[in-house]
N, C-alpha and C positions, 0 to 999 in steps of 0.2 A: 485275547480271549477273556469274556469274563468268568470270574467263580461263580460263589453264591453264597448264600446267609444261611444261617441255620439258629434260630431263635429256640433257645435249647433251658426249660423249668428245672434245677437244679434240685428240686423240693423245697423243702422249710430246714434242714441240715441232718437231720437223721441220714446216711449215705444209703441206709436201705430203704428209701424210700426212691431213690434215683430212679428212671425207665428204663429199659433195657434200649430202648429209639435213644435215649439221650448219651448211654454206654456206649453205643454205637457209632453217633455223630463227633464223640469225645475222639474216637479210636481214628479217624479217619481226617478228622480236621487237619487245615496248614496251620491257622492259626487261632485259638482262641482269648478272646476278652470276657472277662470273668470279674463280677461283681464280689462284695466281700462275704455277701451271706448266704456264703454256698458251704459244701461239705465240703474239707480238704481233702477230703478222700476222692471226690471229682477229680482231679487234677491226676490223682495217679493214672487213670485213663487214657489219658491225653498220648498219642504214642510220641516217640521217642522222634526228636528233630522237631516238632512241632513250636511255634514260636506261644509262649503264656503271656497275655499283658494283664495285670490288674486293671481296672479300670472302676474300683467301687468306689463308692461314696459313704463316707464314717459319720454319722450322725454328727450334729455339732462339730465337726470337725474337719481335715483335710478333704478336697473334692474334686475329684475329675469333671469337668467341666460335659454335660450330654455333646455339648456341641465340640467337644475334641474326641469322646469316643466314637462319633457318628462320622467321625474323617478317618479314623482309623477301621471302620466298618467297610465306607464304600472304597476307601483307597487298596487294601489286601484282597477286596473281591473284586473290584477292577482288574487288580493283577495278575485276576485267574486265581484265585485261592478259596480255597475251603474253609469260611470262617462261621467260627463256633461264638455266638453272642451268650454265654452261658449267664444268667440270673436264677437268683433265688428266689423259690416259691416256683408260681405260673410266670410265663413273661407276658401274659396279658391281664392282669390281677394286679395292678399298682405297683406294674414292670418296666413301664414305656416302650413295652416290649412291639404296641400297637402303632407309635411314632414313627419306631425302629424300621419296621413292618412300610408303614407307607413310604419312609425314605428311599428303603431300595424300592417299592411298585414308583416309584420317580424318575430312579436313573437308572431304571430295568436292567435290575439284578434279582434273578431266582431267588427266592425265600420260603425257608419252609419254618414251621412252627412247630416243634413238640411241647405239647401239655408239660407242668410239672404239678404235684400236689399242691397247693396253698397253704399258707401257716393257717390263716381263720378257718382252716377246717381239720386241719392235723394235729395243730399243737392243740386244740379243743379235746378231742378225741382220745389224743393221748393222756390229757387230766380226766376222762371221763366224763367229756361233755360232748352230749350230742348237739348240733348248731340248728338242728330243726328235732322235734318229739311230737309226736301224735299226743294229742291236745293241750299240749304247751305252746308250740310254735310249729306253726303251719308254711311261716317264711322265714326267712333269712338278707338279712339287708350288710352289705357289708363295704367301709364306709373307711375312707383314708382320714387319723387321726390330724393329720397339719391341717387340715381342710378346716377343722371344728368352729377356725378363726374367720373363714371368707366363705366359700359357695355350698357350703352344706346347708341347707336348708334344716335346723333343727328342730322348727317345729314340726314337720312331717315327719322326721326321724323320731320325734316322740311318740307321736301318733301311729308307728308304725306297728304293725298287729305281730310283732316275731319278733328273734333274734340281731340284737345287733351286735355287729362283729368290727371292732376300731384296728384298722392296722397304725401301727406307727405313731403312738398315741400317749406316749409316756409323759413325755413335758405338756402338753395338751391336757391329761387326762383330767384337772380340777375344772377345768372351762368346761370340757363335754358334760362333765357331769351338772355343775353348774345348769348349764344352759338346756338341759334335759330339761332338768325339773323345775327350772323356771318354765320350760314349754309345755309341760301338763307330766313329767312321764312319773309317775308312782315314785317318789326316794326309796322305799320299801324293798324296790324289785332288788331280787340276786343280779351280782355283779363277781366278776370273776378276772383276774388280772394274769395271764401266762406269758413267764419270762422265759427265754431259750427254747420255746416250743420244739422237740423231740426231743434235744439233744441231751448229753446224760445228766446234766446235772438242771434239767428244767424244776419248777416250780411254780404253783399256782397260789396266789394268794385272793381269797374269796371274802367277799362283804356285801353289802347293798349300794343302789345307786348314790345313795347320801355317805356314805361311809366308805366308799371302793379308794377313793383318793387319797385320804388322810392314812389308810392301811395302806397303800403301795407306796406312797410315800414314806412312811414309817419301819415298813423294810427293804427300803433302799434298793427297789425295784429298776429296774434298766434295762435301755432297749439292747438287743430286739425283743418285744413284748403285743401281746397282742390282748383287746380287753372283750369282754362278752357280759353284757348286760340283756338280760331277758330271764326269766324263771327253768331255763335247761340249766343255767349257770348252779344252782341247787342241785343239782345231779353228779355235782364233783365228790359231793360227799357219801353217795349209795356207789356211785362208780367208777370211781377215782381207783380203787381196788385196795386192797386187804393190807398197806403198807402204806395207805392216805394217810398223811401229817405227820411223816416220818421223815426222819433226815438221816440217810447211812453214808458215810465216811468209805471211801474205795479207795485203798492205799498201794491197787496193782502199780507193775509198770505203764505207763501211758499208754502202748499199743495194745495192751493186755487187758486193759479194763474198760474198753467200751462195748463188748459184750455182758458180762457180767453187770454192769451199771444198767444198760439196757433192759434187763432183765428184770433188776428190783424196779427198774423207772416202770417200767410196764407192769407191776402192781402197786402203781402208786406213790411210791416213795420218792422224796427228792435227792439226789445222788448228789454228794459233794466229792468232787475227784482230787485226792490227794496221795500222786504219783512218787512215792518213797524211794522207789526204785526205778532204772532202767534198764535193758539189757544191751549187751554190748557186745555183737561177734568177733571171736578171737579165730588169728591166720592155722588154718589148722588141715592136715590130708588125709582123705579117707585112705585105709590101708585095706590093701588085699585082703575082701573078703573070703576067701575063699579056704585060708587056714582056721576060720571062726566056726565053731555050732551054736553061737549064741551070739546076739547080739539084742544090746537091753536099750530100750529111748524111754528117757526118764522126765519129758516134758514135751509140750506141742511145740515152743520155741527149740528145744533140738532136733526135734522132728521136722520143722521148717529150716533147720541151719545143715541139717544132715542133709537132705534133698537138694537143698544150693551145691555142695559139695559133690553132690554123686551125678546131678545133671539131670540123671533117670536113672527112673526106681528100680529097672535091669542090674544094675551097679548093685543090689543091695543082694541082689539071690543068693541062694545060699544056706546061708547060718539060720537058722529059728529064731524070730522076732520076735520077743519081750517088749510088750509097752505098759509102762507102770500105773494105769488106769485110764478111764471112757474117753477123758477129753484128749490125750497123746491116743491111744487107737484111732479116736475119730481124726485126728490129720494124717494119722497113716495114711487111713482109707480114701480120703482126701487126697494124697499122691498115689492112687493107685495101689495099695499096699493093705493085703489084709495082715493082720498082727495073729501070729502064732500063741500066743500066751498071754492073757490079760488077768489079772488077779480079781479076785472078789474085794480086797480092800484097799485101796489106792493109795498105797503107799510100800517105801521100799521093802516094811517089814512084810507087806500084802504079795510083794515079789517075789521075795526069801519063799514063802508056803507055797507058793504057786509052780516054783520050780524045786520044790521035791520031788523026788523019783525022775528028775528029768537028768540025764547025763550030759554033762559041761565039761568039756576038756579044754576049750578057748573060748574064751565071754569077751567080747569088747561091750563094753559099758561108753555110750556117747551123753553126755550129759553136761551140766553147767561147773565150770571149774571150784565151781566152793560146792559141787554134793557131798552128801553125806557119806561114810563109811560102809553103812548097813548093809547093803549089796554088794559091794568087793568083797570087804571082809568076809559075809556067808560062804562065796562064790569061794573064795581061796581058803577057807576052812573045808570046802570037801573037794579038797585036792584040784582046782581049777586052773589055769593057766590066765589071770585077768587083767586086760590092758584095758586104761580109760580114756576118751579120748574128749577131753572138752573144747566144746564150741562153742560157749559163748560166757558169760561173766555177767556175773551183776553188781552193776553199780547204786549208792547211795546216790538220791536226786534231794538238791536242797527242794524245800517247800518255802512257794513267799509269803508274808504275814498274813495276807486274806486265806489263802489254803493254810494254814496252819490254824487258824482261829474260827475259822467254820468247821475244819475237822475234829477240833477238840468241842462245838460245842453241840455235836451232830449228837444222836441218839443212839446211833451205835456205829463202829471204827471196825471194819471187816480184814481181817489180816489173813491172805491165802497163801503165806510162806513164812517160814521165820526171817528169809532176810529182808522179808518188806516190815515185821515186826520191830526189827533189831535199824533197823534203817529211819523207820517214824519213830522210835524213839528217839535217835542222834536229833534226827530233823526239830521234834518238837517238843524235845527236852521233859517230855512227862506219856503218858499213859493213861493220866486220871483223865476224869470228863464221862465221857460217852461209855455205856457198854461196850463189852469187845467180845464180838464174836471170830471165832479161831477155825480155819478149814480142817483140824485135823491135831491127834496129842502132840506130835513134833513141833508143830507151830506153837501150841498150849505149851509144851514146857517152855519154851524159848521166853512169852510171854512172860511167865508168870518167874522167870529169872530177873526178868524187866523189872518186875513188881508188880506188874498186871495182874487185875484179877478177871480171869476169863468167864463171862458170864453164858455166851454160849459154843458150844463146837458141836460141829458136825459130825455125825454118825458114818457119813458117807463123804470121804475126804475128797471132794471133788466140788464145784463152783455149783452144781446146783443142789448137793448134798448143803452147805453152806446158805443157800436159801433158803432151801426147808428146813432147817432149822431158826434160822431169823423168824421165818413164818410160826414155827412153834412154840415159839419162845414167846407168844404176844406182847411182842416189843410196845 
């Protein structure tokens, strides 16, 4: 019996940008082959038993041959299998995802196509450029950079009345340019170069057709890159957003700071990730709740390590739920759990006021094994009975010389704990460099023990209390 193909757009690497048809095709496949500039977060989709091959190709570098992944396509859907050809971007957008495509209509094998976003249109967007503007650019021509050397025709490309959008163009990009402006096209025009289009630590560096080269060159710009010459390319700087030509330092855990990077990246600012910390689950049992009237979760990671642990949220009934502010409520709510008690100021001392006048005769407090005191100790200063039960641990993460030297030379170093604080400084042996904005006074004293001098903290000890203040601060 045979299977069938499923030629499946991964996006440009943002993982929110995936389809819900491409979530779905991931879920159900026997086996997928997956290119290398996809979201790794794809692959957690993939269900369990499914066979994973790499099959990408590294610029410059190691290469799976198209014509051994095209045997491993039609040999697993011969077999009767459900195979997931996963590429990044669209797989018909400088995918061969259309080769892919005619090989099974050959040896009649079912193929189906899900769309994915494109980078020349994503990572654009995300720098605040639109690829077409009513009466800037009426077209859009979008144009594979290796090409620049053999069958692009570049005098029509210069001539052409819109946007052009090079994929793949980095080692190429002095010839394109070049050969533009030998073909008539203005050296004047805006030119815009975007590196890692979505993903957190993207950046766009901007110049003119005469000048885009020597600047991407000179910040050692690398693919995957995508380049945008035409006059929208001047639009990066009205709408790039309110944190345009900023560089912020993210010193979360790894799994912890692609949201929050996100965030700044989507006003503009280039996100340099330098993960100081990771979290670590420790073997731990949830105990009968059932002798408790209190139970406190003092992070969304314990809130996601407590739910592994209980199976279902049933497990939890009971005791009155304390969550130590919005972002641990919002994964409550997220496992099906509203929170009994959430403070006005997000933090331990904001939980202490919050449960005055509330009667506590057994608290279990589930939280990271190095928290703080401030909550037990109130708890058993008005006669409480308080067991703590940690689930998970944080670990010091070495940083390598490139993240230690782009985050010292960012424009501000965001520390949303003290032991991401007390951890990049082990890592990077100083503090100077960059401002440092602080989520909150516990973070700030920890710092400024460092010898930090905290230039901004947030009002509102939470991740996006912590933005609006970067925002305030006219960094």
């Amino acid at each position: 019996m045979t299977g069938r193909v499923i030629l499946v757009g991964a996006g440009p690497g943002d993982p929110g940008l995936l389809t819900r048809r491409a979530a779905e095709a991931l879920a159900t496949a026997d086996v997928v082959l997956h290119d290398q500039l996809i979201p790794r977060e794809a692959l957690d989709l993939v269900r369990a038993g499914a066979e994973v091959i790499d099959v990408g190709k590294r610029g410059g570098g190691e290469q799976v041959p198209q014509d051994e992944t095209n045997e491993l396509l039609v040999r697993h859907a011969q077999a009767g299998k459900v195979v997931v050809r996963l590429k990044g971007g669209d797989p018909f957008v400088f995918g061969r995802g259309g080769e892919e495509a005619l090989l099974c209509a050959e040896r009649g094998i079912p193929c189906e196509v899900v769309p994915g976003i494109t980078a020349g249109v994503a990572g654009p967007a995300y720098a605040g450029i639109p690829v077409t503007h009513r009466g800037l650019a009426g077209a859009v021509a979008f144009v594979t950079g290796f090409s620049a050397q053999s069958d692009v025709d570049m005098g029509a490309l210069a001539a052409f009345p819109g946007t052009l959008v090079f994929y793949m163009g980095v080692r190429t990009l002095p010839k394109i340019a070049e050969q533009l402006i030998a073909s008539g096209r203005n050296p004047d025009e805006p030119a815009a170069v975007i590196e890692r289009g979505t993903l957190p630590d993207q950046r766009t560096i901007t110049g003119t057709l005469a000048t885009i080269a020597t600047t991407a060159a000179a910040e050692q710009v690398r693919a995957p890159s995508i380049t945008i010459v035409g006059p929208v390319a001047a639009l990066h700087d009205r709408l790039g957003g309110p944190l345009a030509g900023r560089t912020i330092a993210v010193t979360r855990a790894r799994e912890q700071a692609s949201d929050l990077a996100a965030r700044l990246r989507a006003l503009g600012a280039r996100v340099v990730l330098a993960p100081a910390i990771r979290t670590e689950p420790l073997d731990a049992t949830l105990p009968d709740l059932a002798g408790f009237d209190l139970l406190c979760l003092t992070s969304p990671t314990g809130v996601a390590r407590l739910l592994e642990l209980a199976r279902d949220a049933r497990a939890l009934a009971g005791p009155r739920i304390a969550a130590i502010g919005p972002g641990t409520a919002a994964a409550l709510r997220a496992g099906g759990i509203e929170p009994d008690i959430v403070p006005e100021r997000s933090n331990a001392e904001g939980l202490v006021a919050a449960l005055e006048g509330v009667e506590v005769r057994r608290a279990l407090i589930a939280r990271a094994h190095e928290g703080r005191a401030v909550l037990p100790d109130a708890l058993r200063a008005r006669g409480a009975d308080v067991e703590l039960l940690a689930l998970y641990r944080t670990v010091a993460e070495p940083l390598t010389e490139d993240e230690r030297a782009a985050a010292l030379a960012a424009d501000v170093v965001v520390f949303a704990s003290s032991s991401a604080a007390k951890a990049f400084h082990a890592a990077a042996g100083t503090l100077d460099g960059p401002r440092i904005a602080s989520i909150g006074p516990a973070t700030s004293a920890t710092i400024r023990e460092l010898g930090g001098d905290v230039a901004i903290e947030a009002a509102e000890h939470t991740p996006d209390g912590l933005i609006g203040a970067i925002l305030g601060a006219a960094i």
